[in-house]
N, C-alpha and C positions, 0 to 999 in steps of 0.2 A: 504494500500500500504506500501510494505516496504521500507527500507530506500536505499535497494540495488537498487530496483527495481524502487524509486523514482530516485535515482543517474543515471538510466538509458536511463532514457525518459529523464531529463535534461542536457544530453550527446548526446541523438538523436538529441531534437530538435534545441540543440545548432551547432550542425555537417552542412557541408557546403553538399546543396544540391547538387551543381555539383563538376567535375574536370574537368579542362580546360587546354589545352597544346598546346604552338605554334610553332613556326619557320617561318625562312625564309631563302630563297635563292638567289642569285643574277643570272639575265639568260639574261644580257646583253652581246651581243654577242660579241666576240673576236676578229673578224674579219666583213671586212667591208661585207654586205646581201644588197638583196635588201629586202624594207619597204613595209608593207601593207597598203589600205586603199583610195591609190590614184592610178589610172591606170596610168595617164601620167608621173609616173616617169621611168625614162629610164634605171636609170644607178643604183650599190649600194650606198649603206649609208657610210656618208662620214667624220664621228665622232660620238662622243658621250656625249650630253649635259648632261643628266642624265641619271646614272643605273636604270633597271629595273628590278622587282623584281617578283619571287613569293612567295605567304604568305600561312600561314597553320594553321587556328584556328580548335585544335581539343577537343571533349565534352562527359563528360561521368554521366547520369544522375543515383541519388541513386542506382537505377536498376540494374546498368553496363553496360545500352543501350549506344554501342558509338557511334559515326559520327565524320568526317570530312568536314570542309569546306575550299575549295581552293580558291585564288585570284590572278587572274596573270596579270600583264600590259602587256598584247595582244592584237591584235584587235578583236580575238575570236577565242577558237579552233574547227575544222571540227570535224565530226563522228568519224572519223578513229581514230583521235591523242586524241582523248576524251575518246572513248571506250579503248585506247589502256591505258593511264594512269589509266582510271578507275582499268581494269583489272590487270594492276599493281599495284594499293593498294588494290584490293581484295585477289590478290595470298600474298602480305606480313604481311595482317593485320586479313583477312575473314571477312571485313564489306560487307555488301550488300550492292548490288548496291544503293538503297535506299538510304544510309546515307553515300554517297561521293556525294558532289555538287560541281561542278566546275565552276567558275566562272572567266569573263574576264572582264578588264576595258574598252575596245572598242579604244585604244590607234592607232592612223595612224601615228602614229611615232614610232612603233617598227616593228619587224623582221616578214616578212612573212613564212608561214608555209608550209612544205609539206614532205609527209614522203615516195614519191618514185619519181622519176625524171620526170615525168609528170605534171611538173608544169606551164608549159608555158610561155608566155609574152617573152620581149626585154630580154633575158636571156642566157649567156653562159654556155658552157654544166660545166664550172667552177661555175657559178655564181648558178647553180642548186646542183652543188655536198658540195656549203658549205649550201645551205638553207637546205639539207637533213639531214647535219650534223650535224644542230645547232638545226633540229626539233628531231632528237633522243638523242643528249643529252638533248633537254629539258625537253621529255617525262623522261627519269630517275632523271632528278632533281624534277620533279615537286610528281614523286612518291615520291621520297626519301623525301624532305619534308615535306609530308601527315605524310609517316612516322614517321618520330622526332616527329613531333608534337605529334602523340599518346604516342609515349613513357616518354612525360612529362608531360603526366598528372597529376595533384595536385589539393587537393582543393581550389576552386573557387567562388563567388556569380555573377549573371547576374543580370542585368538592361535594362532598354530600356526608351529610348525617343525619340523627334522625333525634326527638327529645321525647317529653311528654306533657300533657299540661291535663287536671284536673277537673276543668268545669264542666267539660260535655255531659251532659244527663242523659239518659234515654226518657223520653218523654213519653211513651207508650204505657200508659198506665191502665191496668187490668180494675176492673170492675165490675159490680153485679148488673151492672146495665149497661158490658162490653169496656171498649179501650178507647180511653176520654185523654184528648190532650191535657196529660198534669204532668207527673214526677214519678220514674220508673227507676231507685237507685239498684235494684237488679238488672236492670234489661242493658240487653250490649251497647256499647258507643266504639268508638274509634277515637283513641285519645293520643294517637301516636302525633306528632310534630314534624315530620320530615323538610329538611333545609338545605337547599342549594346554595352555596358560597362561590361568586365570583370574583376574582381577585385578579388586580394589577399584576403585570409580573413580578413586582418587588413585595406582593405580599401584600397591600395594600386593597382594602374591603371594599367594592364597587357597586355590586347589585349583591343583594339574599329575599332568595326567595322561598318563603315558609307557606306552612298551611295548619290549617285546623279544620278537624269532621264534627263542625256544631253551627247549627242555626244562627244567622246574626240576628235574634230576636229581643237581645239582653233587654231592651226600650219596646212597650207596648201600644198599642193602636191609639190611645191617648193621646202620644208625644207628638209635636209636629214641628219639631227641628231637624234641618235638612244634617246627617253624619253618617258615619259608617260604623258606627255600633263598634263592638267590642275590635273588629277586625281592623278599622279604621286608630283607633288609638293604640293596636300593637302594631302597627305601620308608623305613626307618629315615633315612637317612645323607642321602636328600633334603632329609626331614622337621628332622633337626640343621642341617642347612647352611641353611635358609629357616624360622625360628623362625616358631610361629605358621600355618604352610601345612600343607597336606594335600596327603601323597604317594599316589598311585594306579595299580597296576598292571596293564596287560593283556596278555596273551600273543597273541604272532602266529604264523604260519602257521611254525609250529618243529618240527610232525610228528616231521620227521625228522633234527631238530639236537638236540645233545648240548651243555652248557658243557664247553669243555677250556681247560686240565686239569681235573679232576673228582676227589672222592675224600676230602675233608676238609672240614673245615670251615674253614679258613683260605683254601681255594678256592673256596668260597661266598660268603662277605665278602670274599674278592678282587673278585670277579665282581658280587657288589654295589655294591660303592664304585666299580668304573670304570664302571658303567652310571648310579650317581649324580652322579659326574665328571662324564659326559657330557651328562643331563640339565641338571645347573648349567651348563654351557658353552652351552647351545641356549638357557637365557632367559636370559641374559647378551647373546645376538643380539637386534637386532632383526626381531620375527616379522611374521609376514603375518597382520592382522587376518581374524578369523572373524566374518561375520555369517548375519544371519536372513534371513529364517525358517527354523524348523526341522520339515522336513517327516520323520516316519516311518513305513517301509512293515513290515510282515514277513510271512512265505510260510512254509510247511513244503512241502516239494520232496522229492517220492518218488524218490530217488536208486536206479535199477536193480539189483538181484543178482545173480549168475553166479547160473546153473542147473548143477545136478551129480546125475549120475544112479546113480554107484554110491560114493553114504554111505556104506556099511560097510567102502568099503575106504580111501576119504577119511579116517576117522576116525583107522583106524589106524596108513594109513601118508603119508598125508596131510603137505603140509608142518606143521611142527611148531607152526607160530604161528598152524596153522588148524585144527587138530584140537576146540581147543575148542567151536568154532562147531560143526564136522559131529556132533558128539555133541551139541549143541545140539539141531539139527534132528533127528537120529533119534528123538531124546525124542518131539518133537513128531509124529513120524510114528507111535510107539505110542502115542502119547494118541489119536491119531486128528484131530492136528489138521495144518490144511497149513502148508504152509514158507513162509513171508513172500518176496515176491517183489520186495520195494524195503523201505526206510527213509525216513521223514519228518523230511529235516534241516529244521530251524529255521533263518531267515537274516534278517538286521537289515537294514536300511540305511538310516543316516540323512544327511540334505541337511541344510546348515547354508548356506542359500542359496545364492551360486554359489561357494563357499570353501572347502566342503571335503566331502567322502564319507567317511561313517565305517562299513564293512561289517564286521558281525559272523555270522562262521563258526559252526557247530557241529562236535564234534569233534576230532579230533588230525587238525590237517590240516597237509599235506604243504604245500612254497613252492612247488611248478610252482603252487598255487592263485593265489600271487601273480600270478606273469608271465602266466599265463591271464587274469588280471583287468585288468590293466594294458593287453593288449594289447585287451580287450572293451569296457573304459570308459576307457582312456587315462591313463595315470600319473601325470598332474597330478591337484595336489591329491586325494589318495584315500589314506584309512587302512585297510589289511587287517588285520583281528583273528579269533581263533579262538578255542577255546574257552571259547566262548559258551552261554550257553543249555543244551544238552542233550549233555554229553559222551558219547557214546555209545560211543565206539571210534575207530577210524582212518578217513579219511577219503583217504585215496591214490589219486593221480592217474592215468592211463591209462598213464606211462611205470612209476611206480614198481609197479604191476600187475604189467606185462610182464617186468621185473627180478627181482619177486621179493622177499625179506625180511620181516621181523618189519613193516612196515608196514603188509601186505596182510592183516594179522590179520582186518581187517572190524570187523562190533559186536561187543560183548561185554556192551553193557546193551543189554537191550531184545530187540525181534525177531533172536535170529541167522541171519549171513549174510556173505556175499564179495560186494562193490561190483561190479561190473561195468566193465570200462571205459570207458562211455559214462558214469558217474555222473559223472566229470567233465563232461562237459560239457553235461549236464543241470543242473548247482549255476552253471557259471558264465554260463549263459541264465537261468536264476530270478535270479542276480544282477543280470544287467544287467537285466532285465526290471523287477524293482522299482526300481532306481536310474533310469532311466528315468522312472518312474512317480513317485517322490520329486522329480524335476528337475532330474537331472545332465545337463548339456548336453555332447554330446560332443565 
């Protein structure tokens, strides 16, 4: 070997395997909206506790494979307003659809969505013209900073570990008259923390990106200040404790966890600061390097319907968290159109060579999704994330079907319907199926 040619490989192997580039944007609204999350609120939102944000971690592996990943304190974006940003950093950037994931914090203290005046509810034809307004400028901010973000790419090193934090509840609470949203301190949650560290090449903390599998519900339908709940002040409190870094949040498989205690706001920056706590404590560790390449797949999976033959009386006397749906579908039988017979979840999965699986759900989905997954692709190294992509409604498992509760609501955007209990394991074959296909060795 010569000496140029030894100088060469010890410039390869020294060179930083990725480049990583971010931004963020501020898309607290301007004016008073009305909030998602809670139907009984009447009127708009009537200040602003804290801004909310959207974030843009973008990745470009030795290759020049790139991707984006999006993070907005939402309560979730529809089809429309997803497909339509998608398609807006496809036309400015030419990533595949593939490698844009969008994700939301599940936040019931921010700005409800909709991008034509059919929005419905206690709403004036005013209160509908500024919700339109603030969902099409959000769609070009949230493109525009996909975009920054690619254009500052720089070399990078990735990391990953994983923590835990406490408050997730299972909210699934058994009762002599069935399972009532309360407080379930036996039933499963997902309290795992998992955290991606991006880091300067000298070590220096740039982007971390965390999660939590629990409902941003901390603040109830009462409140009417524009924040991002518990998820939004361990974003903040990150952000203070690593000057100079960008905090990013994504929600995991929390369906059906609740923060407890709940109810104030001194419980929501509780809730934040120990989920910030615990992030600081995980890059404090020494992590397990993340390398390339990064391979992404994604699928849209016709996830099966129950069939139900007497609507009329579904409607009426119907479990109560499903009423909305069969009146749904009646509509549709006097227009003279048919009943949709599946739904089209969206589902991510990205390979970050043999180091880590990063699966993004659509949805309010429930944690059996976890242990399902864990047990199809194996537990190691694997991130489970939800609401992703196309929020649509719930997303509940074959057990939580059979039990019963506010879970089983089904969709509530888009085609209405009841999942079927086979949809579970229709989403967790399309998952392994792409992971698989992306290069997760099992």
């Amino acid at each position: 070997m010569t000496a140029l040619t030894l100088l060469l490989v010890l410039v390869q192997a020294q060179a930083p395997e990725w480049k990583a580039g971010a931004a963020t944007v501020k898309i607290t609204p301007e004016e008073p909206v009305f909030m998602s999350g809670y139907a009984q609120r009447n009127k708009p939102s009537t200040g602003v506790l804290a801004d909310i944000w959207a974030k843009a971690l973008a990745l470009e592996d030795a290759a020049g494979g790139r991707a984006v990943l999006v993070t907005t304190d939402l309560i979730g974006l529809k089809a429309d307003i997803a497909e339509t940003i998608a398609g807006g950093i496809r036309a400015k950037t030419g990533l595949d659809r593939a490698r844009i994931l969008l994700s939301s914090s599940h936040t019931h203290c921010g700005p409800n969505l909709g991008i034509d005046s059919t929005i419905g509810g206690a709403r004036t034809p005013e209160d509908q013209a500024r919700t339109v307004a603030y969902t099409k400028a959000l769609v070009d901010k949230v493109v525009g900073v996909a975009v920054e973000a690619l254009g500052t790419l720089s070399p990078a090193k990735l990391s990953y570990g994983v923590g835990v934090v406490h408050f997730p509840m299972n909210r699934r609470e058994f009762t002599a008259r069935g399972v009532i949203l309360g407080v379930n301190p036996r039933g499963p949650v997902d309290r795992s923390v998992p955290v991606l560290r991006v880091d300067a090449p000298d070590g220096t903390l740039r982007t971390v990106l965390f999660q939590c599998a629990c409902h941003c519900t901390t603040l109830g339908g009462s409140f009417y200040e524009i924040n991002g709940d518990y998820a939004g002040f361990a974003q903040a409190a990150v952000e203070k404790a690593f000057p100079g870094a960008r905090a990013m949040f994504m929600a995991g498989c929390g369906g059906d966890a609740n923060p407890w205690p709940r109810g104030t706001v001194e419980n929501a920056k509780d809730h934040g600061h120990a989920l910030a706590s615990e992030v600081g404590r995980v890059l404090s560790l020494k992590l397990a390097p993340v390398r390339g390449p990064l391979a992404a797949e994604f699928a849209r999976v016709d996830a099966p319907f129950q069939k139900h033959d007497d609507l009329p009386s579904l409607a009426e006397k119907g479990p109560s968290s499903q009423r909305g749906v069969f009146k749904a579908q009646l509509e549709l039988v006097a227009k003279g159109q048919p009943i949709p017979t599946s739904y089209p979840v969206p589902i991510s999965v990205w390979q970050f060579g043999d180091d880590l699986t990063l699966v993004g759900l659509s949805g309010e989905v429930v944690v059996d999704y976890v242990l399902r997954l864990e047990k199809a692709l194996g537990p190691l190294k694997l991130w489970v994330a939800a609401y992703c992509h196309d929020v649509f409604g719930y997303l509940p498992s074959a057990r939580v079907l059979e039990e019963g509760g506010y879970e089983t609501r089904g969709v509530y955007y888009g085609s209405p319907g009841i999942f079927a209990p086979e949809a579970e394991a229709v989403v967790v074959r399309a998952v392994a199926e792409l992971a698989a296909k992306a290069g997760r060795k099992p």
